[in-house]
C-alpha positions as a Markdown table, in Angstrom:
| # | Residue | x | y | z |
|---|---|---|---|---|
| 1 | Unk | 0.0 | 0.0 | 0.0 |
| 2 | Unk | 2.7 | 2.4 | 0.6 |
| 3 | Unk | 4.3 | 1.8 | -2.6 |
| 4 | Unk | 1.4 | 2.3 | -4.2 |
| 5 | Unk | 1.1 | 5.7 | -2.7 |
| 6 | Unk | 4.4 | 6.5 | -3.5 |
| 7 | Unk | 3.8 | 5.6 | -7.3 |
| 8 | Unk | 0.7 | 7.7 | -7.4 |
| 9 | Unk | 2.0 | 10.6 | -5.6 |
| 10 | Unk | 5.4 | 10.1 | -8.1 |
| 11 | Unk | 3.0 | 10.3 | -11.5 |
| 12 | Unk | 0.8 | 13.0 | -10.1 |
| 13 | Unk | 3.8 | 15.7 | -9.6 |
| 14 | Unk | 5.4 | 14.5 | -12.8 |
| 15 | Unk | 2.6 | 15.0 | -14.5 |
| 16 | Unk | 1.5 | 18.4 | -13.0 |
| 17 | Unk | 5.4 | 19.1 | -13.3 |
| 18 | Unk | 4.8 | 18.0 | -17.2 |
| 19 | Unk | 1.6 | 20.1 | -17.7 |
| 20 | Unk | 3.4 | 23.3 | -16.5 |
| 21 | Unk | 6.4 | 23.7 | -18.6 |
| 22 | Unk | 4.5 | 22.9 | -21.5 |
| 23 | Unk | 2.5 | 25.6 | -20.2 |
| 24 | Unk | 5.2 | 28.0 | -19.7 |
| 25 | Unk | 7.0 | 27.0 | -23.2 |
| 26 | Unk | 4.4 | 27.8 | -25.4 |
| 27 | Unk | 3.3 | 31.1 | -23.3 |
| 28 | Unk | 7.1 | 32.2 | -22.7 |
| 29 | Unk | 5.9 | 32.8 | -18.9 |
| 30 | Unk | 7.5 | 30.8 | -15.8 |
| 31 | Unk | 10.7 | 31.5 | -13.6 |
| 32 | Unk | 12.5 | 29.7 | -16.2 |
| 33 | Unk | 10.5 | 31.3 | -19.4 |
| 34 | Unk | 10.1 | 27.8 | -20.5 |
| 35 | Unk | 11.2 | 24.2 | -19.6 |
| 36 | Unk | 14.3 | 22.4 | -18.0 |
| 37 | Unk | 16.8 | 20.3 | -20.4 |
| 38 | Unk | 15.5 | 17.3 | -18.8 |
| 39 | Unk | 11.8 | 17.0 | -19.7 |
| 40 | Unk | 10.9 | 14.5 | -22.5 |
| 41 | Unk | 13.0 | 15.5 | -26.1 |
| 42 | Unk | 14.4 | 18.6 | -24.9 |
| 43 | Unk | 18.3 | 19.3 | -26.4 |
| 44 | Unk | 20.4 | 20.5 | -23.5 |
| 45 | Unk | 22.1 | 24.0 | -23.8 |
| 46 | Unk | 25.8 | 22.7 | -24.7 |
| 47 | Unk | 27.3 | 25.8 | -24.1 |
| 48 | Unk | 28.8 | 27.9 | -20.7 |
| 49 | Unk | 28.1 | 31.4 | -22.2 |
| 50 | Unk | 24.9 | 33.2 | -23.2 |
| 51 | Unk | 23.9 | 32.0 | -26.8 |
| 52 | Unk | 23.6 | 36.0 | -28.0 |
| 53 | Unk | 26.7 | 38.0 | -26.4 |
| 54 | Unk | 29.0 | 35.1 | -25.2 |
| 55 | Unk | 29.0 | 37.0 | -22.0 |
| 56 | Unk | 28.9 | 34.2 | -18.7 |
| 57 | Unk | 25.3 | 33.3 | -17.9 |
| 58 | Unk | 24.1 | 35.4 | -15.6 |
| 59 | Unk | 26.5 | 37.7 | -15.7 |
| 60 | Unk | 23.6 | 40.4 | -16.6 |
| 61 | Unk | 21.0 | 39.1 | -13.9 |
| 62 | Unk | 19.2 | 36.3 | -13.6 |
| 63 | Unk | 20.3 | 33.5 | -16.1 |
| 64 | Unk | 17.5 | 33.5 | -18.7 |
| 65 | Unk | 16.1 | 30.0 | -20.2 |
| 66 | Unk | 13.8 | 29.1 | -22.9 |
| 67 | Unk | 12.7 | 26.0 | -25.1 |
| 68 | Unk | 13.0 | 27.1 | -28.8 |
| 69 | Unk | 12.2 | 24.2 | -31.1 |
| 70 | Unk | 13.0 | 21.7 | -29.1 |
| 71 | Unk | 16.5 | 22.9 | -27.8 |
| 72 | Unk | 16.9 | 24.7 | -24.8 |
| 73 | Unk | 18.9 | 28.2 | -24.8 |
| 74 | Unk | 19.9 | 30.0 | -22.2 |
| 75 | Unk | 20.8 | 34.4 | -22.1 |
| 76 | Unk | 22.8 | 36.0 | -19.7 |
| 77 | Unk | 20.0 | 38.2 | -19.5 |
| 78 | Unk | 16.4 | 39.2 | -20.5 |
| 79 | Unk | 17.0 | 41.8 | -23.6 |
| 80 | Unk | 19.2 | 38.7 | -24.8 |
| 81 | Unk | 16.6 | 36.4 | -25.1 |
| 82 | Unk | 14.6 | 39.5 | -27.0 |
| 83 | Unk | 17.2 | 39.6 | -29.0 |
| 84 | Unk | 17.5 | 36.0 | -30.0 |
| 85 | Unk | 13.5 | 35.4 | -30.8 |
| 86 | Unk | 13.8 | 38.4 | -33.4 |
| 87 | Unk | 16.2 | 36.5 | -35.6 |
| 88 | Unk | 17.3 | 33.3 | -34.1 |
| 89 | Unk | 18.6 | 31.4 | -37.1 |
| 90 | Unk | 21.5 | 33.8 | -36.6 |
| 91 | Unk | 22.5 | 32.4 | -32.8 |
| 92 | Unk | 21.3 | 29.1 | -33.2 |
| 93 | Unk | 24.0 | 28.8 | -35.5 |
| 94 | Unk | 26.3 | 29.2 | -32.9 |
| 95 | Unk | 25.7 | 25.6 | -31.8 |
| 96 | Unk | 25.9 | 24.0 | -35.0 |
């Protein structure tokens, strides 16, 4: 029985856990502005520097994060990650 209750309380917070970065992917909203590299088909970021300026994460404030076609990015800074949604063919070329 208590296994059981484990298991069920295990899929009900990863699926509530699921529900809201899908949720705060497609609205851009969340303390992350989208999901973590480690939900289901999500690239990881591979790189130590902000995707736009190549300045440290979080060197300008809180490290920024979003989900952009299934690969995560992360900005140093919020006006980064403005930048990058206005033309990002141009920095996601930096991790080709």
């Amino acid at each position: 029985m208590k296994n059981k209750l484990k298991n069920l309380f295990t899929v009900t917070l990863l699926s509530g856990m699921a529900l809201f970065m899908v949720s705060c992917a497609s609205t851009g909203t969340g303390p992350d502005s989208g999901s973590v590299a480690a939900s289901g088909g999500t690239k990881s970021y591979p790189l130590k520097t902000c995707i736009v300026t190549d300045n440290d994460l979080g060197s300008m404030g809180d490290e920024q994060r979003l989900v952009y076609q299934g690969q995560e990015i992360k900005f140093c800074c919020k006006p980064c990650e403005a930048k990058f949604l206005k033309n990002p063919e141009k920095y996601l070329a930096r991790l080709r």
